[in-house]
Backbone as a chain_set.jsonl record, in Angstrom:
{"seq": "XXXXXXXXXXXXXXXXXXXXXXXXXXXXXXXXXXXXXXXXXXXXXXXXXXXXXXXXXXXXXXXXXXXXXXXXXXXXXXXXXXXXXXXXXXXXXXXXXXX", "coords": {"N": [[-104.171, 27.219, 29.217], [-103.681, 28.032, 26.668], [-102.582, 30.717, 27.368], [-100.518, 30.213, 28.288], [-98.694, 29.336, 25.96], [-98.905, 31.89, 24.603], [-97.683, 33.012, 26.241], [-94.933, 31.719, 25.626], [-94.305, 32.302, 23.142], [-93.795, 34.86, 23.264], [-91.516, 34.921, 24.46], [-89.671, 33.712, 23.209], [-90.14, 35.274, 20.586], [-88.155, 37.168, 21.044], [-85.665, 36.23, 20.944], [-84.867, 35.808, 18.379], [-83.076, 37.699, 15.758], [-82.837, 40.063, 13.211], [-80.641, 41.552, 11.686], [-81.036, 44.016, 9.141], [-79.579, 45.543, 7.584], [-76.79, 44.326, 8.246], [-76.566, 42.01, 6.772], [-77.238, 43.086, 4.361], [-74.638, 44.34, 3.701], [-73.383, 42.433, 3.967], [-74.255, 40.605, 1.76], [-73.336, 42.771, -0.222], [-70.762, 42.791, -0.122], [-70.226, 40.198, -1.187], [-71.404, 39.678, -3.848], [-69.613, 41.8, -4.928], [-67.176, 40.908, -4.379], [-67.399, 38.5, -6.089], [-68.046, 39.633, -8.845], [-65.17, 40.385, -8.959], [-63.9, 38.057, -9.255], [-64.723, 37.362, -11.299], [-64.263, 39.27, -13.478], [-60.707, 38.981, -13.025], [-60.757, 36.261, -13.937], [-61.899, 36.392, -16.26], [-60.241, 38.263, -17.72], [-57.344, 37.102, -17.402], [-58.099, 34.775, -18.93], [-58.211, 35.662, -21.587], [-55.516, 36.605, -21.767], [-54.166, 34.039, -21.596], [-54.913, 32.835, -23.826], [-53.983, 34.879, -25.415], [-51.386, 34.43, -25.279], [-51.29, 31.409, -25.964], [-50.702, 29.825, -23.863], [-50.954, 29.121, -20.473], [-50.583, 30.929, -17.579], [-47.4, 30.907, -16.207], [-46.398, 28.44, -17.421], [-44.242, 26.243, -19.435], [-42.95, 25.117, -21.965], [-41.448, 23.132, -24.526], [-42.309, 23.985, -27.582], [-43.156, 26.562, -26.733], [-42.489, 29.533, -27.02], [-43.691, 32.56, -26.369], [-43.428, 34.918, -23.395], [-45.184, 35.215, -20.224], [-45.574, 38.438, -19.092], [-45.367, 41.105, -16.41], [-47.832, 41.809, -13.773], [-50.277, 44.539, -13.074], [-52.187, 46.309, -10.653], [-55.785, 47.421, -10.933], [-58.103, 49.216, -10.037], [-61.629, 49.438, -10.659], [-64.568, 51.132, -10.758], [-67.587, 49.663, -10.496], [-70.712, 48.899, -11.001], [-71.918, 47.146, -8.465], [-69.957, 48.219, -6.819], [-66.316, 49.201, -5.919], [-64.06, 47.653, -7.498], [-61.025, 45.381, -7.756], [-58.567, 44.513, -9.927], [-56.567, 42.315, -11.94], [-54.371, 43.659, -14.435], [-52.877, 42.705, -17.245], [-50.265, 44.327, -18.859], [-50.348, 47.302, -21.165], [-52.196, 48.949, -22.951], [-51.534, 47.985, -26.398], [-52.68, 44.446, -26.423], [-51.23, 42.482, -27.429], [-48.875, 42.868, -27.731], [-47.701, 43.498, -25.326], [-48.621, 41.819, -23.148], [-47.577, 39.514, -23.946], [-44.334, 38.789, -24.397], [-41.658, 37.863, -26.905], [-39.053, 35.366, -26.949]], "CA": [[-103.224, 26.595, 28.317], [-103.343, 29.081, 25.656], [-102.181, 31.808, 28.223], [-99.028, 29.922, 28.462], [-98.94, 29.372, 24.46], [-99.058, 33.053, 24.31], [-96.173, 33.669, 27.471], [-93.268, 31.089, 25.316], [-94.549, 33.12, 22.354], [-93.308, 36.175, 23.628], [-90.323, 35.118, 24.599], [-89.386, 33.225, 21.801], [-90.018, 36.293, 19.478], [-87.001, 38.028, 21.3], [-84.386, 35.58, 20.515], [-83.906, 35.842, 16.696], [-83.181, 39.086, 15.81], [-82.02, 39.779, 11.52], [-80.166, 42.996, 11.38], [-80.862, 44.115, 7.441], [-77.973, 46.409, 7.253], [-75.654, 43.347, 8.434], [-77.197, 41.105, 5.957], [-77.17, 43.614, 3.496], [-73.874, 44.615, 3.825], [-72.588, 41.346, 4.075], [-74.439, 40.154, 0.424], [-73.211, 43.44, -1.093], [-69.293, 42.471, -0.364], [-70.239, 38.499, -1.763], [-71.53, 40.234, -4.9], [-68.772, 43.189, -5.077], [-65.885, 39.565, -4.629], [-68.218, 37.602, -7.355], [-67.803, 40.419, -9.999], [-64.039, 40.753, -9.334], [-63.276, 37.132, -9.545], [-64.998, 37.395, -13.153], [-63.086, 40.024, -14.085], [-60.077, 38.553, -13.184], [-60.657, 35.144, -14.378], [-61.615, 36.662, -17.886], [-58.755, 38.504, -18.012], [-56.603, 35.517, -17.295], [-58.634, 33.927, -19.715], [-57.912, 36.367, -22.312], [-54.164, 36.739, -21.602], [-53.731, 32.788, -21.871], [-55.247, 32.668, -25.083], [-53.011, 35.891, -26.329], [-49.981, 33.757, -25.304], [-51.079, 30.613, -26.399], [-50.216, 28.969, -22.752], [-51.364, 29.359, -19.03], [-49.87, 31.611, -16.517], [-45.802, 30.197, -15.549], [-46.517, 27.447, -18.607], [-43.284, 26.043, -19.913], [-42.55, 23.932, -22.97], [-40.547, 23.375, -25.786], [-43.414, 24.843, -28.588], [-43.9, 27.885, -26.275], [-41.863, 31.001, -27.42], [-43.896, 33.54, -25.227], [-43.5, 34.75, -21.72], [-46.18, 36.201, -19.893], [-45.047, 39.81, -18.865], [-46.31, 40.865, -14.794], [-49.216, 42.825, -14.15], [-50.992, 45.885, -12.094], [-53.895, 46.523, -9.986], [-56.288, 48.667, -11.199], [-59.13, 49.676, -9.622], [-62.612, 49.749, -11.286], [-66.172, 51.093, -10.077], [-69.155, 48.878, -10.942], [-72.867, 49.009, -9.959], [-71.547, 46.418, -7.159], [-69.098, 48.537, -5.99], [-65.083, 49.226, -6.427], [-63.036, 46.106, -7.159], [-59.665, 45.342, -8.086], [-58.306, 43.556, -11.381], [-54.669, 42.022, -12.051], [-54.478, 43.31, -15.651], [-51.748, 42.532, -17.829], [-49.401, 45.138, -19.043], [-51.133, 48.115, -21.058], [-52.351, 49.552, -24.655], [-51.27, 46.62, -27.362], [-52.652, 43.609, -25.997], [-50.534, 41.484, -27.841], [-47.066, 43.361, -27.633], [-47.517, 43.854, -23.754], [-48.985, 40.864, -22.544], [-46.315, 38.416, -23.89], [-43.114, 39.052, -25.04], [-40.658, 36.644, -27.369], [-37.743, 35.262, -26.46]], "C": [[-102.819, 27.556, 27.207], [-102.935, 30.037, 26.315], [-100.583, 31.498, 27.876], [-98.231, 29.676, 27.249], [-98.279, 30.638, 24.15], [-97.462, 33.944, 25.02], [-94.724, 32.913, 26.508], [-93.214, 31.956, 23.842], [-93.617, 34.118, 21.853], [-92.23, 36.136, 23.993], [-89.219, 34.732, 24.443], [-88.962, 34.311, 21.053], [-88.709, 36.988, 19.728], [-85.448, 37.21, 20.639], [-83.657, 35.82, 19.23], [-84.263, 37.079, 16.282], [-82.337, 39.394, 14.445], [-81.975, 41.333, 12.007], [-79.839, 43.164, 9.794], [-79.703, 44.402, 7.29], [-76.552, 45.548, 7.149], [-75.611, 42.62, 7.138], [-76.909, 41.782, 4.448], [-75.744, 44.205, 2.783], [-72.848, 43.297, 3.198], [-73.023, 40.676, 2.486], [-73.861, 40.994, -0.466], [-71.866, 42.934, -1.309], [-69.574, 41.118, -0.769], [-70.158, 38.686, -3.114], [-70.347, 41.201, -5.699], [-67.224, 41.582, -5.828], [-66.387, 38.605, -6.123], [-67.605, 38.434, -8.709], [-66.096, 40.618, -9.923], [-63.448, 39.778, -9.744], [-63.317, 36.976, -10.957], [-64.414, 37.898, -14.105], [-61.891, 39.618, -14.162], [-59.901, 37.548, -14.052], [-60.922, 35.264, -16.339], [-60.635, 37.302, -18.768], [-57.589, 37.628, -18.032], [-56.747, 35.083, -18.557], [-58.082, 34.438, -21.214], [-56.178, 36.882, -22.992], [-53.631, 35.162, -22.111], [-54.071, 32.748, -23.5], [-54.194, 33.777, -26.418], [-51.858, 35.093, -26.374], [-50.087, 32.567, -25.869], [-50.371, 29.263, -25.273], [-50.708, 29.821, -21.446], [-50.17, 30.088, -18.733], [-48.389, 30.732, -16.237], [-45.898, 28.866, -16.441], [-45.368, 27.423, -19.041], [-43.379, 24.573, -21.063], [-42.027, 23.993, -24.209], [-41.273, 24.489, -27.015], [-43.969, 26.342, -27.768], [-42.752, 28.936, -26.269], [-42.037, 32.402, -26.537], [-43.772, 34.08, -24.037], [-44.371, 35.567, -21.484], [-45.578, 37.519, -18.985], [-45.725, 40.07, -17.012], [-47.374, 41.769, -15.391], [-49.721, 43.93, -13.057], [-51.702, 45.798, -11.955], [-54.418, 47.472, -10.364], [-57.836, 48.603, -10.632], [-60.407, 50.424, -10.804], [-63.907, 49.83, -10.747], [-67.267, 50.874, -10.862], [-70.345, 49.18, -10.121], [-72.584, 48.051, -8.887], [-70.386, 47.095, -6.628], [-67.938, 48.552, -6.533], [-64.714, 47.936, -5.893], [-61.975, 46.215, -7.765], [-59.14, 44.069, -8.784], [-56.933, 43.62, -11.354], [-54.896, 42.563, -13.122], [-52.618, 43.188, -16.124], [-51.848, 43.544, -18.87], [-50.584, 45.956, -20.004], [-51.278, 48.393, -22.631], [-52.328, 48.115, -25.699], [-51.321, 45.58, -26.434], [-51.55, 42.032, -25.86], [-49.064, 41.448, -27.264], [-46.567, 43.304, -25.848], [-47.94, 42.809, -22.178], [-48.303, 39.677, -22.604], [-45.466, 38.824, -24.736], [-42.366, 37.677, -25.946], [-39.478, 36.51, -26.844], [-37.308, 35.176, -27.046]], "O": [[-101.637, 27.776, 26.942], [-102.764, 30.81, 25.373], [-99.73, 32.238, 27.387], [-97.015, 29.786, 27.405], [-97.221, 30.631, 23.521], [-96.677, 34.819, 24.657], [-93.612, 33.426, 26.625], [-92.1, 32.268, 23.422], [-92.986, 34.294, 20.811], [-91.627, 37.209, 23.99], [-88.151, 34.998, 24.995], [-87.774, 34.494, 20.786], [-88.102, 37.414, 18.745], [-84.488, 37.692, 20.037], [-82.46, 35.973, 18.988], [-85.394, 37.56, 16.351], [-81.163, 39.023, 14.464], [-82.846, 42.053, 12.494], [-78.848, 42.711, 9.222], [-78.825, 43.632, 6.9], [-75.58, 45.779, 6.43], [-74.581, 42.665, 6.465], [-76.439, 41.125, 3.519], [-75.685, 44.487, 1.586], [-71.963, 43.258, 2.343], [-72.051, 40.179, 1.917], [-73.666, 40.497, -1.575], [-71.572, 42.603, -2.458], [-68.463, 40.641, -0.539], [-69.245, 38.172, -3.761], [-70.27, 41.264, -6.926], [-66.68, 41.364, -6.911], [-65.621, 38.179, -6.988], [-66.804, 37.907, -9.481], [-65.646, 41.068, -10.977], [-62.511, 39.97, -10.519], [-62.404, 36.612, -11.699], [-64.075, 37.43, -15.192], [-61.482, 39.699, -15.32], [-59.051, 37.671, -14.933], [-60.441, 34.624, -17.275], [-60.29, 37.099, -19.932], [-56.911, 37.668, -19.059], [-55.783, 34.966, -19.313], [-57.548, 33.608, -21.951], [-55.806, 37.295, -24.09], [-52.743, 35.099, -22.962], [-53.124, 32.594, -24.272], [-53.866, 33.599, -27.591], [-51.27, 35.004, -27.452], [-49.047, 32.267, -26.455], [-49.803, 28.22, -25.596], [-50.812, 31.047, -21.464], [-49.082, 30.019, -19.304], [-48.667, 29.554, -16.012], [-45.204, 28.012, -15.889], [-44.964, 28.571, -19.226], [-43.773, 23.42, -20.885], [-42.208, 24.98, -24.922], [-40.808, 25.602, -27.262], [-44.931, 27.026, -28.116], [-42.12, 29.016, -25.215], [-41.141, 33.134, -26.117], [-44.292, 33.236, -23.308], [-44.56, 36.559, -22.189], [-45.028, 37.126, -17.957], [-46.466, 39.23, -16.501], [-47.709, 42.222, -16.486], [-49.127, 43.805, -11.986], [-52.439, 45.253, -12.777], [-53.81, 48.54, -10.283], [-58.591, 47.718, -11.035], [-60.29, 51.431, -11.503], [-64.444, 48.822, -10.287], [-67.792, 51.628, -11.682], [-70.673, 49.56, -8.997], [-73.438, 48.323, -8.043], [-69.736, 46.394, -5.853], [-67.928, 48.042, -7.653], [-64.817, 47.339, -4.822], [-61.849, 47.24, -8.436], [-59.234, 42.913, -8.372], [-56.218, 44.534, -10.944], [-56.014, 42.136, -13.408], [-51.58, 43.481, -15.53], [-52.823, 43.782, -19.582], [-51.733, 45.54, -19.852], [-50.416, 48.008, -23.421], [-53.235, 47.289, -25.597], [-50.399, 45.472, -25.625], [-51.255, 41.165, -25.038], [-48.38, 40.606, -26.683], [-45.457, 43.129, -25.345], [-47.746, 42.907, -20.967], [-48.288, 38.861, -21.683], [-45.824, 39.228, -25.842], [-42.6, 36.533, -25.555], [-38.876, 37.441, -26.309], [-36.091, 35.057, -26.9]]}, "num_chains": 1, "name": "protein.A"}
């Protein structure tokens, strides 16, 4: 009985098979997307607050427009990621304009 214990054992063990490198690979790009969304989203965050209204925001009390923006590429300890930022140098002057 234990012989045969020993035989589904063995050929069991073959079936599941973790490739690190996959695994590893595959958590580094989860981590690498995690840190860019942050970036983005604080930039966003940062831009709304300069204007005083969300992204394509319209309303009578809103004077500003939000200006476009560029990709820029930045390398972190997780790797190169890629940020929308809005427009460049003077945050204020370049990130929303008056009408």
């Amino acid at each position: 009985m234990e012989n045969v214990a020993q035989e589904n054992e063995k050929a069991i063990s073959g079936a599941i098979k973790i490739d690190e490198k996959e695994i590893r690979t595959h958590l580094d790009g989860l981590v690498r997307q995690s840190v860019e969304d942050t970036l983005n989203a604080l930039l966003n965050a940062e831009a709304d607050a300069i204007c005083q209204a969300s992204r394509y925001q319209r309303s009578p009390d809103r004077q500003d427009t939000r200006a476009g923006s560029y990709k820029r590429k930045l390398l972190t300890k997780a790797g190169e990621v890629e940020t929308s930022s809005r427009g460049g140098g003077d945050a204020q002057s370049d990130s929303c304009s008056r009408r």
